[in-house]
N, C-alpha and C positions, 0 to 999 in steps of 0.2 A: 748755601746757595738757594735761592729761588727755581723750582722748578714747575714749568705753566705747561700744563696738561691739556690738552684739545684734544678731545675723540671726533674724528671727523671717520667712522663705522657704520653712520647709521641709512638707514633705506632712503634712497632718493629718489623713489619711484614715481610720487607724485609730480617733481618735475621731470621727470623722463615720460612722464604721461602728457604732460601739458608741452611736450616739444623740445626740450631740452636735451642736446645732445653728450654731456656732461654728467658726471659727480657732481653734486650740490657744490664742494669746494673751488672749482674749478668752472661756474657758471660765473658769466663774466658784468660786472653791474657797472657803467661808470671807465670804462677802461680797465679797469683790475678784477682780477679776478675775486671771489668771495673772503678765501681765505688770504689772501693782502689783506682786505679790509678789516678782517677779524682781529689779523695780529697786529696791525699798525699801530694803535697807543698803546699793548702792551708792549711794544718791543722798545718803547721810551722809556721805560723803566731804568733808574739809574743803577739801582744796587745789580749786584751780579746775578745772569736768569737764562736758563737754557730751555728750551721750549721741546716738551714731548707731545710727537703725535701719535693718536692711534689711526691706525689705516684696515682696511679690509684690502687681504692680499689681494682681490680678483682687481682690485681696484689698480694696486702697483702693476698687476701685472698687464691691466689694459691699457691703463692712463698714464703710467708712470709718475705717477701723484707725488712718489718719495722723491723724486728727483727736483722736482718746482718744488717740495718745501726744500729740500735743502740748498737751493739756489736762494730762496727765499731768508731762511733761517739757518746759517752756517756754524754746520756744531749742532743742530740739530741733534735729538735722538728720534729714531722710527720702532713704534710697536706695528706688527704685523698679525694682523687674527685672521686665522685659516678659515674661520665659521662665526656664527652672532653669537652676541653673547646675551645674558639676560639684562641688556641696560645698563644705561650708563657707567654705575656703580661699578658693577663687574669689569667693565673696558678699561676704565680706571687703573683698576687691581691689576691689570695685562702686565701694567708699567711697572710692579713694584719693582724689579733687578735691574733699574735704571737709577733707582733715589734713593738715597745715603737715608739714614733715622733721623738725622738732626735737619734735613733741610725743611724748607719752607715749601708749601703746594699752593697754587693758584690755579684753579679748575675753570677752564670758560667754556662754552659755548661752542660752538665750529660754524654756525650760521647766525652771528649777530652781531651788530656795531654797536659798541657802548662809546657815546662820544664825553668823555671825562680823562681828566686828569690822573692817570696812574699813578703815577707821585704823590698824587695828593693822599689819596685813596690809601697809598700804602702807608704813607708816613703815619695817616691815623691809625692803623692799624697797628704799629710800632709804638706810637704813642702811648695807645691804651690799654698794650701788650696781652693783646686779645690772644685766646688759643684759636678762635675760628673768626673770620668774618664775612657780611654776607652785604652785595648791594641790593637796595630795593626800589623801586617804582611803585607811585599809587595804580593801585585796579582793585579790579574786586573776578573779575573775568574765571572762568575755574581752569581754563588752559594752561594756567601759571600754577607755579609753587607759591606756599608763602610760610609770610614769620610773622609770631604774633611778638611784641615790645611791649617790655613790661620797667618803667625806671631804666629808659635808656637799653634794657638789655635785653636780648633774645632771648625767649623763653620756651618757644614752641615753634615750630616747621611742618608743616602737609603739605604734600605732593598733589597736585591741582582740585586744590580744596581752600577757599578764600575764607582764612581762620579770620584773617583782618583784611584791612585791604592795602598790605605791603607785602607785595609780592616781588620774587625772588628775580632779579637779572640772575642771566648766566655766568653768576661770579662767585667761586665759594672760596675764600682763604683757608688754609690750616697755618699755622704756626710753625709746629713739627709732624713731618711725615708719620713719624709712628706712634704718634697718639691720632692719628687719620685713619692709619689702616686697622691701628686695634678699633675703632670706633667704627669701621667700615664691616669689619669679620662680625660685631657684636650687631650692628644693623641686619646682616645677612643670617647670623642666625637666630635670630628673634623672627623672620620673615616678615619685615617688611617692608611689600613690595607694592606696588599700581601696578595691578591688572597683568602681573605676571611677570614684571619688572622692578629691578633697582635700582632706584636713583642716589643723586647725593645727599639731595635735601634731606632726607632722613636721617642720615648721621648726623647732624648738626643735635638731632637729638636729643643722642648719645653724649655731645657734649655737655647738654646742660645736665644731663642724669650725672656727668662727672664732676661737676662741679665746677665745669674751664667755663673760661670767662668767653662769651659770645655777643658781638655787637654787631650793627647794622650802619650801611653806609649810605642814606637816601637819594636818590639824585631826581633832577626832573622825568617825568615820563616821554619825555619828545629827546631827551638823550640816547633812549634806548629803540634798537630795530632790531627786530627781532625776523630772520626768513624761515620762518619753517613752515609756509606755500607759497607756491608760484603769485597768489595772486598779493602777498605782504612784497615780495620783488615788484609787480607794477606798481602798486601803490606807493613804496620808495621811491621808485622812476618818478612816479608824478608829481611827488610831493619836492623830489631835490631835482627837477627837469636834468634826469641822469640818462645816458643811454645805455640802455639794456641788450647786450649782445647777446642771443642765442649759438 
């Protein structure tokens, strides 16, 4: 099975600064809330796909956030973290006692609309029975991760450091869970992290030290929205005359 991972943990204080009453998930763009929009093309996915979330309990316990995904996504599984963790990476690994070794991981984002073809996206990744796959946008910006392509293939990833200028959507495939997590434990103890943080990008690494096959999936850059501040929220409003409920 497919199993799609969204950490939706991380600090939303900037929008709670800028007037926002809400969890970033749960801020409303368009009629729906954030995380509708995040999971809508994946949940088109044909083959079979359970979606885990990670939550910060303060968060269940104010917002009752588990209960909208799971109105949302039925069958759902919820991780609950009592405290932060060091990044993504780590939030991640919260989830391992939810995913079998042989299934598939699809890691996204919890504050981004990739407007593309999941099907598409996947099938190539079965095609070309990648161990990892990753989507990318042109930029050069250093806010992003990226991957450098080498003959088609990914050869190298840094954490917002513009090796090339294909940088990483919030989209990472693994293949099989347990060559993710052994590549995830050997990321973590090599230490490396951003600024006191671990991400995913970095394992992709660990993949090419392994020798598993890693490929990249390009799509246009106006496919991808990315919210991580309040003022990428206006500039969506304005750009798709959406309206923005506080």
């Amino acid at each position: 099975m497919l199993k799609i991972i969204i950490p939706l943990a991380g600090s939303s204080e900037l929008f709670i600064n800028a007037g926002y009453h809400y969890p970033k998930p749960l801020i409303e763009l368009n009629g729906k809330t954030m995380i509708e929009w995040v999971i809508e093309n994946p949940s088109k996915l044909n083959r079979g796909h359970q979606f885990i979330f990670i939550l910060k309990e303060e968060d269940i316990v104010k917002y009752h956030i588990d209960n909208t995904l799971k109105l949302l996504s039925p069958g759902c599984e919820i991780v609950k973290l009592k405290k932060s963790t060091k990044g993504g990476l780590c939030s991640v690994l919260m989830s391992i006692d939810k995913i079998d070794k042989d299934d598939s991981l699809l890691i996204l984002n919890g504050d981004q609309i990739i407007d593309i073809d999941f099907n598409e996206v996947d099938g190539y990744w079965q095609k070309e029975k990648v161990g990892a796959g990753i989507v990318t946008f042109t930029s050069v910006h250093p806010r992003w991760s990226y991957a450098r392509i080498e003959n088609e293939e990914v050869v190298q990833t840094a954490e917002k450091n513009p090796i090339s200028n294909q940088s990483i959507a919030g989209y990472y495939y693994f293949d099989k869970a347990e060559a993710f997590f052994e590549s995830a434990y050997e990321s973590i103890k090599n230490e490396v992290q951003y600024e006191g943080n671990y991400y995913i990008s970095p394992v992709i690494n660990q993949y090419v030290l392994h020798n598993r096959k890693v490929r990249n999936f390009a799509i246009d850059k106006d496919a991808y929205h990315s919210f991580y501040s309040p003022q990428m929220l206006v500039e969506y409003e304005r750009n798709n005359k959406a309206e923005l409920v506080k």
